[in-house]
PDB file of N, CA, C and O in Angstrom, chain B, residues numbered from 101:
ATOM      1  N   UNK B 101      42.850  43.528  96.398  1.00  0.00           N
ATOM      2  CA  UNK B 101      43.909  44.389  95.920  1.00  0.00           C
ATOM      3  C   UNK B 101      43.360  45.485  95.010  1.00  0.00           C
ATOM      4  O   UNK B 101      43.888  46.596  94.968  1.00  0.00           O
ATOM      5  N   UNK B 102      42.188  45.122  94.210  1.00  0.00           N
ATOM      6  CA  UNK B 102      41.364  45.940  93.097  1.00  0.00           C
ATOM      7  C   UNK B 102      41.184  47.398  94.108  1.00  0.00           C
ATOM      8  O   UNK B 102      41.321  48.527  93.637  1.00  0.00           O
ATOM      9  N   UNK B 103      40.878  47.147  95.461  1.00  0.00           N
ATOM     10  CA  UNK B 103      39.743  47.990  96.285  1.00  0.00           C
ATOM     11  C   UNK B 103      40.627  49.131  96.321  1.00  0.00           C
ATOM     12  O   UNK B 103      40.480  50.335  96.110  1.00  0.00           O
ATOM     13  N   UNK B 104      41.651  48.341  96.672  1.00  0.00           N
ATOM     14  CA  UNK B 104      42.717  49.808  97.424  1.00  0.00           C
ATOM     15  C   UNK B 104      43.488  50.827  96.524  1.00  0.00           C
ATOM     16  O   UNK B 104      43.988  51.910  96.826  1.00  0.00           O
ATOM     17  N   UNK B 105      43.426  49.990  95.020  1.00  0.00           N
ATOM     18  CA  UNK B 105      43.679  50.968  94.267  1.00  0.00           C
ATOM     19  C   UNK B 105      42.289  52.261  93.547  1.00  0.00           C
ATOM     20  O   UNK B 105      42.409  53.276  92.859  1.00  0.00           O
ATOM     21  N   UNK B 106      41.074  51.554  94.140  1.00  0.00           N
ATOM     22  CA  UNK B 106      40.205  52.158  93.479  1.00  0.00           C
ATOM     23  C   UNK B 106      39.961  53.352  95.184  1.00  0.00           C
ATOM     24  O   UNK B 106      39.271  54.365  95.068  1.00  0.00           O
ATOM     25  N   UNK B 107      40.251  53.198  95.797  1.00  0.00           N
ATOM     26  CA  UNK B 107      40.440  54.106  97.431  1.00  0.00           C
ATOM     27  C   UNK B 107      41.250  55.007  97.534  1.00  0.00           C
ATOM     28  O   UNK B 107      41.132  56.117  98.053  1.00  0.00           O
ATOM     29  N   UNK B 108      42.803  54.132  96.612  1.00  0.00           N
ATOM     30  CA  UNK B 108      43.663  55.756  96.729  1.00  0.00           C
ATOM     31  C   UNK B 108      42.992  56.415  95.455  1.00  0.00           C
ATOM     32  O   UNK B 108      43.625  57.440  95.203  1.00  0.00           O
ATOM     33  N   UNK B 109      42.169  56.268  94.738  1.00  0.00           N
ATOM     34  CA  UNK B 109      42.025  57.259  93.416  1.00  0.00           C
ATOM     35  C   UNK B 109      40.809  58.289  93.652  1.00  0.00           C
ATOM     36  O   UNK B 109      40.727  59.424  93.183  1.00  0.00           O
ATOM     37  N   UNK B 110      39.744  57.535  94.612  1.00  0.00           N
ATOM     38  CA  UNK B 110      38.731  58.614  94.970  1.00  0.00           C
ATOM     39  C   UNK B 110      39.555  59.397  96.186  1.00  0.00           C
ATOM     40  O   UNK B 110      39.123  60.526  96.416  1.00  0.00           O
ATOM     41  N   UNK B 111      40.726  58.939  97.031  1.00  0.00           N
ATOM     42  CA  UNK B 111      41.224  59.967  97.870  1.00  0.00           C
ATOM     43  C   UNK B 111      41.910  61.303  97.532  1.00  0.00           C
ATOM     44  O   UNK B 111      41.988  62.398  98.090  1.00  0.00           O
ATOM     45  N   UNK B 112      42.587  60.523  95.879  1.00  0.00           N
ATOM     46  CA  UNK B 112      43.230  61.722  95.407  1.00  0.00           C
ATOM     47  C   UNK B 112      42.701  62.490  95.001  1.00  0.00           C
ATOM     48  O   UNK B 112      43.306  63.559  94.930  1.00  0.00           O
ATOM     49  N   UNK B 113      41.460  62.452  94.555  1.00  0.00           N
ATOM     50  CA  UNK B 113      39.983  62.599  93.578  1.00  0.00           C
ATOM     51  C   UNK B 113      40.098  64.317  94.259  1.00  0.00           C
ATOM     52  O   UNK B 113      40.555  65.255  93.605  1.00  0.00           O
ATOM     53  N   UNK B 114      39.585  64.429  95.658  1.00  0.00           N
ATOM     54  CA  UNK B 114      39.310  65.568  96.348  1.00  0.00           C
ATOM     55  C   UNK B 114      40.637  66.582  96.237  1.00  0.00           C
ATOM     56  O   UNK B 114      40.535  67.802  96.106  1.00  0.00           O
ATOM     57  N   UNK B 115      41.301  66.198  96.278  1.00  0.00           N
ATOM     58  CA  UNK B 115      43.084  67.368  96.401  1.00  0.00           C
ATOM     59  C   UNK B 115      43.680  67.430  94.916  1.00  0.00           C
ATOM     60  O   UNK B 115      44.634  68.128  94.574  1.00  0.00           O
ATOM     61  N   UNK B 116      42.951  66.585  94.112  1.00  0.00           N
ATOM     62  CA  UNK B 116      43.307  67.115  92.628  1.00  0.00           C
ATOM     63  C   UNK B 116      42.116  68.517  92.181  1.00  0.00           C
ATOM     64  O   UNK B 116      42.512  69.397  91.417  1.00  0.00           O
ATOM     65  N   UNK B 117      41.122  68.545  92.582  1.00  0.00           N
ATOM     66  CA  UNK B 117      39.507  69.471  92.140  1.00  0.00           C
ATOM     67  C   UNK B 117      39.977  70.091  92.764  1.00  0.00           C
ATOM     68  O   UNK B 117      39.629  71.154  92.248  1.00  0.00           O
ATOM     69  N   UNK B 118      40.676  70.410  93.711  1.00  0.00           N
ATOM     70  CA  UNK B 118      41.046  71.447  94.930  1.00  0.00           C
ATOM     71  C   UNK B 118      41.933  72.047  94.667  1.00  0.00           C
ATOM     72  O   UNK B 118      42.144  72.973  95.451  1.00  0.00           O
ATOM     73  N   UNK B 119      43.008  71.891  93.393  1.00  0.00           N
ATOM     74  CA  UNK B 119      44.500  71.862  93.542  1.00  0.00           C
ATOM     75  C   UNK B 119      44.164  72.995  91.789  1.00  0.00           C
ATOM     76  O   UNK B 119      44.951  73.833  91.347  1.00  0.00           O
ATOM     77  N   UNK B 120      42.814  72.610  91.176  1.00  0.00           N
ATOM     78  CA  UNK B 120      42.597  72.961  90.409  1.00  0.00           C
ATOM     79  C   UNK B 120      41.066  74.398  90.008  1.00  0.00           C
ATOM     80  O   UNK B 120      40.349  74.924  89.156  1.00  0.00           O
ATOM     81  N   UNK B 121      41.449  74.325  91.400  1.00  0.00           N
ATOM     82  CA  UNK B 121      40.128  75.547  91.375  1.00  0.00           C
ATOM     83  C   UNK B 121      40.180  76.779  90.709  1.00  0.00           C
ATOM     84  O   UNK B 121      41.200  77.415  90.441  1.00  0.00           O
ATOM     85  N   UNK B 122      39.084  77.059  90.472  1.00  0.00           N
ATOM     86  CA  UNK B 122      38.885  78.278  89.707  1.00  0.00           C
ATOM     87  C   UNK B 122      38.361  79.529  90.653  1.00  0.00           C
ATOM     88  O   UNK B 122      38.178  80.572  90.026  1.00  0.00           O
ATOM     89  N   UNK B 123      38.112  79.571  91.973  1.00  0.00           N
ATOM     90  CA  UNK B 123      37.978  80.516  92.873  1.00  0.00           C
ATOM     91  C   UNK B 123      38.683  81.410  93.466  1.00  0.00           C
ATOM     92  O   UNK B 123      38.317  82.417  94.074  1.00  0.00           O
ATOM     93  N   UNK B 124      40.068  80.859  93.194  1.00  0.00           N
ATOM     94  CA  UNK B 124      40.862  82.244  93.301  1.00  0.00           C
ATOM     95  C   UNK B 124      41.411  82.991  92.600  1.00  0.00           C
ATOM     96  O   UNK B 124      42.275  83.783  92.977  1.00  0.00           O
ATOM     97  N   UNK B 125      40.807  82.807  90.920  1.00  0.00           N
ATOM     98  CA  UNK B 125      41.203  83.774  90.069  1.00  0.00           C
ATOM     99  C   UNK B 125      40.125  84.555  89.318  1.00  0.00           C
ATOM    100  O   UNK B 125      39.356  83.908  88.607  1.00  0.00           O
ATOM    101  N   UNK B 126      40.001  85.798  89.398  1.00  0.00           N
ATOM    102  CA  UNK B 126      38.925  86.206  88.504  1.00  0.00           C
ATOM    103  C   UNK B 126      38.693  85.959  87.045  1.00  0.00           C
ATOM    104  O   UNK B 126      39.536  86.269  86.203  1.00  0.00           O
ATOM    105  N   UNK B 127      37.374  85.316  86.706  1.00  0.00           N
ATOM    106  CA  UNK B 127      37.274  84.852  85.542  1.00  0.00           C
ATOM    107  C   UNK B 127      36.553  85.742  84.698  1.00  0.00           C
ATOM    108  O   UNK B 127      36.066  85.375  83.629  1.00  0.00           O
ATOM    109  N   UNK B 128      36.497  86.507  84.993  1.00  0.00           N
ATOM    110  CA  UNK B 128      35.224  87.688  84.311  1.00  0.00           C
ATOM    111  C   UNK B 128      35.757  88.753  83.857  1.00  0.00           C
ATOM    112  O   UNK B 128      35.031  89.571  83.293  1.00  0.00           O
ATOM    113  N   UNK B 129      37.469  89.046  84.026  1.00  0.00           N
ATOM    114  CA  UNK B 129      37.993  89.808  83.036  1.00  0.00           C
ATOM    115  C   UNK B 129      38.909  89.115  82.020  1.00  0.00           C
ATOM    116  O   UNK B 129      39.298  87.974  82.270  1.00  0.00           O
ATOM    117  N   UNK B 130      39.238  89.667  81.012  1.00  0.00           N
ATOM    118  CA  UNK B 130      40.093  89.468  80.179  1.00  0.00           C
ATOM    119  C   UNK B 130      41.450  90.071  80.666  1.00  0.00           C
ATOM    120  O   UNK B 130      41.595  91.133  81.270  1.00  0.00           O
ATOM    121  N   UNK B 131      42.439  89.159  80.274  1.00  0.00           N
ATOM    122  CA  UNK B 131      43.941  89.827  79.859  1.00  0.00           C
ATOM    123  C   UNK B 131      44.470  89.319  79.107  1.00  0.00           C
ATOM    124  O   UNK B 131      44.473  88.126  78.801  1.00  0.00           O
ATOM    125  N   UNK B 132      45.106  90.347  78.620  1.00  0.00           N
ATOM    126  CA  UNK B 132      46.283  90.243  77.194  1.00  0.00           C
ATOM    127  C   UNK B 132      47.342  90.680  77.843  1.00  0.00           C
ATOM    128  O   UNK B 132      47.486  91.458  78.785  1.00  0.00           O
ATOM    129  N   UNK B 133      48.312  89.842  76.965  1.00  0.00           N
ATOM    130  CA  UNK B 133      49.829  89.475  77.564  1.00  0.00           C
ATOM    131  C   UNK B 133      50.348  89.839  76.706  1.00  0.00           C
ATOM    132  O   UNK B 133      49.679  89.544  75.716  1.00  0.00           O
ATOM    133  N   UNK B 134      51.485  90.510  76.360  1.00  0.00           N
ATOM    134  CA  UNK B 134      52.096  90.921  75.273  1.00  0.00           C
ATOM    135  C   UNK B 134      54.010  90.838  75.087  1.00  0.00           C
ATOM    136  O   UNK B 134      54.890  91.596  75.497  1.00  0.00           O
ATOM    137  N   UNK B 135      54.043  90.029  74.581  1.00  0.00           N
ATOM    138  CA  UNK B 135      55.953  89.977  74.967  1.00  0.00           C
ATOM    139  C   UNK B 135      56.392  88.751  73.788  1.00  0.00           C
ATOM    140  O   UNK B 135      55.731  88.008  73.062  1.00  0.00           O
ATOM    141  N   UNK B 136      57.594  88.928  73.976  1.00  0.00           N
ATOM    142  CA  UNK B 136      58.569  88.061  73.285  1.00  0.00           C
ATOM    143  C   UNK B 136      58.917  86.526  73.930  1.00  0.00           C
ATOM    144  O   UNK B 136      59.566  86.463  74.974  1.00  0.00           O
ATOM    145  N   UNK B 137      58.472  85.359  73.285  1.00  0.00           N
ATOM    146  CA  UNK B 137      58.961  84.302  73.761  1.00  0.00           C
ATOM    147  C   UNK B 137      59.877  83.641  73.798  1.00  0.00           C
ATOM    148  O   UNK B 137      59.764  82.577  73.190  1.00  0.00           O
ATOM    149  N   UNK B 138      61.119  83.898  74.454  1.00  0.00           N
ATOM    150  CA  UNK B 138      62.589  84.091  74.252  1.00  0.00           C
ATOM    151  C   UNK B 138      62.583  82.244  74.908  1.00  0.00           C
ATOM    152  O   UNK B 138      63.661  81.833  74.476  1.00  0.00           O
ATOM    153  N   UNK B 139      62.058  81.306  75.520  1.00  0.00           N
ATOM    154  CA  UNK B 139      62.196  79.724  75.481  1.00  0.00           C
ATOM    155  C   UNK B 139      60.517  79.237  75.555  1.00  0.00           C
ATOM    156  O   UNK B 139      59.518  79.947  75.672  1.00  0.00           O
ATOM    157  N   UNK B 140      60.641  77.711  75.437  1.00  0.00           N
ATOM    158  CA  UNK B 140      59.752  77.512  75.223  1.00  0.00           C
ATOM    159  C   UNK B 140      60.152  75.435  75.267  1.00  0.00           C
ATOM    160  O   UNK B 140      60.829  74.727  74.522  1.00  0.00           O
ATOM    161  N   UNK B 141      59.572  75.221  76.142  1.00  0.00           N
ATOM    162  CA  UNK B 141      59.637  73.774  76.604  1.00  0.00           C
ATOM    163  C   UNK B 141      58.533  73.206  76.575  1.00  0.00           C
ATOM    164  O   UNK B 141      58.435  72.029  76.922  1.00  0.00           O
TER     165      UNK B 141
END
């Protein structure tokens, strides 16, 4: 029973790193955001 929980966690392993990539945003400029924070959860 140990196995299959340690199977779904390396399965999720790949589509969480994937889900979290940094390749489709350029990281090499800066931006500034500038505004009023009218909510906040």
């Amino acid at each position: 029973m140990r196995w299959l929980g340690m199977l779904g966690a390396l399965v999720s392993a790949g589509s969480l790193l994937a889900h979290h990539a940094l390749t489709n945003y350029d990281t090499t400029t800066a931006v500034r955001v500038k505004g009023v924070i009218v909510q906040f959860q």
